[in-house]
N, C-alpha and C positions, 0 to 999 in steps of 0.2 A: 335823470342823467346820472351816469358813473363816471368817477373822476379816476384816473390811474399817474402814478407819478413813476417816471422815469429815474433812478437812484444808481450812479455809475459808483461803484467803489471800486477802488487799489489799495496795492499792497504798503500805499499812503496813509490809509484811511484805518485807524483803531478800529476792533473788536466791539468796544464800548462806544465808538461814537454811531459804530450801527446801531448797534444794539440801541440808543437812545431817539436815533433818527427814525429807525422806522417803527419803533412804540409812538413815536410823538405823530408820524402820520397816520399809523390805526388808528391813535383815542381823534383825529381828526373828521375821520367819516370815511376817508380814503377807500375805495375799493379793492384799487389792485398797486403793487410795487412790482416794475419792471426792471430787469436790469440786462445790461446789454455785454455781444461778446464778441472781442477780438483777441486772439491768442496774441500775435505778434503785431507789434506797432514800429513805426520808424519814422525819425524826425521827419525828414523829405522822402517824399513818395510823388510817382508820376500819374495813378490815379487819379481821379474826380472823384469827390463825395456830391451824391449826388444831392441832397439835401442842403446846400448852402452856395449862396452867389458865388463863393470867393472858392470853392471847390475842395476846401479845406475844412475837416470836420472839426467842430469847435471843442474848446476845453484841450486835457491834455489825458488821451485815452491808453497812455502807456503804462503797463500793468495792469491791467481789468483785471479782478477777480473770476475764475472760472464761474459763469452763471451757476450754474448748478449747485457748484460747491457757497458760493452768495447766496443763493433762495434755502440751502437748505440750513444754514445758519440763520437766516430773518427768517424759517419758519418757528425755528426752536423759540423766536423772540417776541412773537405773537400770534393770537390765535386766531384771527376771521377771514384778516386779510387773505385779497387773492394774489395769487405768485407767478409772475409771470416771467418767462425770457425774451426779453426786448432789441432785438429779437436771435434767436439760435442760429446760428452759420452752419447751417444743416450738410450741406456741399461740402464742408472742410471735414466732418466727424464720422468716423463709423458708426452705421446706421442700429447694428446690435446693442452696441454699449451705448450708442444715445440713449434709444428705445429703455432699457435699463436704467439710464440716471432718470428720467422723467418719468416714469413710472415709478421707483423709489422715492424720487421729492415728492412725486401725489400721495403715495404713500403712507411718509413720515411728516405732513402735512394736515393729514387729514382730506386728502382730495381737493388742496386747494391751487392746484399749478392749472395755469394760462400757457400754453404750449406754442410760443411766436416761433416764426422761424420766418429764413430768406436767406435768400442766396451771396450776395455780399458784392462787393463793389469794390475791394482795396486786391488787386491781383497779385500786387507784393508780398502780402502774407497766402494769399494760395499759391504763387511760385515756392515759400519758403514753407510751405508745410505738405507739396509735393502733390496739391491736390488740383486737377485742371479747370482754370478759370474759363476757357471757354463754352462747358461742358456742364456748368453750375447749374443751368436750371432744371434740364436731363433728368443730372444729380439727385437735387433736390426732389424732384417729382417719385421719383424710382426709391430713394431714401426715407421718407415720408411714406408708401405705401409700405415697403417690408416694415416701418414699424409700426403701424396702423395692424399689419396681418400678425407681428410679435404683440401686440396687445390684445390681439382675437382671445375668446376662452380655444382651450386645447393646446394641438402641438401643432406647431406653427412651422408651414415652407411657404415658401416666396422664390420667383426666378424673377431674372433681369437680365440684360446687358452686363451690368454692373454690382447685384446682391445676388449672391445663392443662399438661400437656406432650406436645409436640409436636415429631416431627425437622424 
């Protein structure tokens, strides 16, 4: 069995105290450190999370750290662990520069990133970052191929609805 831990940090949470936290889950056995991502948070939201009776996601998720920019600092901080994003709001991101950070974190890693994604559930923050919630998983599916084909060897096009790439 592989055990992976879920690790939310903000722009609450010290440098150093990652840095301690996630050496102290490697020398653990731990396999993989996940961390999770929402741009924008807000006290009251008319959403459901779906994940909890009371519909309200637990803890206090305001200021996440950009995943990417999280994993590739706890990569600098240890060497086995795997890296994961728990999971990536693929629907909200341009699919190039995604495709681009997660291939850099595997990179600068050593090949060691977990590539989670999903489509997301708080529509407040995709009203407020102009991206269409009802249209997410489309999104996502179409998003998710262009960068599947930007990680192909060679030079890389993709058509969609929604991505053109083009050399």
């Amino acid at each position: 069995m592989k055990i992976g831990v879920a690790m939310a940090f903000s722009q609450h949470t010290s440098a150093d105290f990652i840095k301690a936290a996630v050496r102290l889950v490697e020398s653990k056995g731990v396999h993989a450190i996940w961390v999770p991502e929402h741009v924008m948070f807000f006290p009251d939201y008319a959403s459901t999370y779906p994940y909890s009776n009371s519909g309200r996601i637990p803890g206090d998720p305001e200021g996440l750290l950009d995943p990417f920019t999280a994993l590739t600092y706890i990569a600098s901080c240890t060497q086995n662990i795997r890296l994961g994003t728990g999971i990536c709001l693929v629907p909200q991101r341009q699919p190039v520069y995604t495709a681009k950070m997660v291939a850099d974190v595997d990179f600068l890693s050593g090949g060691r990133v977990d590539f989670g994604v999903g489509v997301g559930w708080l529509k407040e923050e995709f009203d407020n970052l102009g991206a269409d919630f009802a249209k997410r998983g489309k999104l996502c599916e179409e998003y998710i191929n262009a960068m599947k084909e930007l990680w192909s060897d060679g030079v890389s096009t993709f058509s969609s609805p929604s991505v053109e790439i083009t050399p």
